[in-house]
N, C-alpha and C positions, 0 to 999 in steps of 0.2 A: 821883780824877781822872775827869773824865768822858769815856768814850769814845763820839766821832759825828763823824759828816762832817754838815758845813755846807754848801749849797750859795747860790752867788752867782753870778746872772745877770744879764748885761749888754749890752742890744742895743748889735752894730756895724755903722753906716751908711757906708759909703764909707772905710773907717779910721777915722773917728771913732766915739769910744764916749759913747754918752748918761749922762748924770747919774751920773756917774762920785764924784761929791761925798757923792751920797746911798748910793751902795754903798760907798762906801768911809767911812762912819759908819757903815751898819750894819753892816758886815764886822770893824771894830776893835772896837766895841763888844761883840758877840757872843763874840769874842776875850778880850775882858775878863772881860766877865761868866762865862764860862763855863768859861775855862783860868785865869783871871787873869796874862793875859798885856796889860803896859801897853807896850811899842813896837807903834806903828803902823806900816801900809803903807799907802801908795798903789799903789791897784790899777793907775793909769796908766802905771807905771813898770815893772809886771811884765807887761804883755798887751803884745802883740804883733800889732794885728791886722790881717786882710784889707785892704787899698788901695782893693777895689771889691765892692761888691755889697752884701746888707743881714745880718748873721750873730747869732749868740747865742754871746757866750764865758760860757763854762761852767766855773764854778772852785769844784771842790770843796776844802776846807778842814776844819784841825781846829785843832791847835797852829799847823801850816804850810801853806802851801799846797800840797796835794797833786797836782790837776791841773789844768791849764788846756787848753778844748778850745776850738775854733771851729765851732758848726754853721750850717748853712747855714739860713736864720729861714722859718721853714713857717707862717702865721698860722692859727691854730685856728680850725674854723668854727662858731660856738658858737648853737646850736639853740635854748637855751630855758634860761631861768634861774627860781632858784627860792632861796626865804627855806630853812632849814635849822635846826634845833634841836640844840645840838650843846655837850657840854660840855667840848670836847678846849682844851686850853689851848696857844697857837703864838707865844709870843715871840721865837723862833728861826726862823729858817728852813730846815729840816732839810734834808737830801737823801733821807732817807727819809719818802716821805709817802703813804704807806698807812693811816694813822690819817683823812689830810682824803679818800682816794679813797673810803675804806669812808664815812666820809659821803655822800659825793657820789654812791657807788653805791645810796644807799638813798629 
């Protein structure tokens, strides 16, 4: 059995959560694949979020879902982009991602 936290981020605008459809197919699916776990969830039924303002829930996962957080969405100011050679393989989207930083730092 493989042991990792998953993480799944979801911007929320005013209470509403964007594209809720497409996290919630990668969220089951990764589930599957990975625990072989075949009941799904919908994520909309388990978040609970802010009424106003613009946030990031933040739901780590493994078997279950282990936390659900609400941050308050800071937009990155992103300086300068760059192609990368890289043979790290990410069909998952971990919560640990030190493998894509050490790229990124090099």
């Amino acid at each position: 059995m493989i042991s990792c936290l998953l993480l799944e981020t979801i911007r929320i605008e005013n209470g509403e959560a964007l594209n809720v459809s497409y996290h919630n197919q990668r969220f089951n699916r990764s589930r599957k694949e990975l625990f072989s776990i075949d009941k799904t969830i919908d994520l909309s039924q388990v978040i609970t979020p802010p009424d106003k303002g613009v946030y990031r829930c933040r739901i780590l996962y493994d078997h279950d879902i282990q936390t659900i957080e609400y941050l308050s969405y800071q937009p990155k100011i992103i300086q300068a982009t760059a192609i990368v050679d890289s043979s790290i393989g990410y069909p998952y989207k971990y919560a640990d991602r030190k493998q894509l930083e050490a790229v990124l730092a090099t």
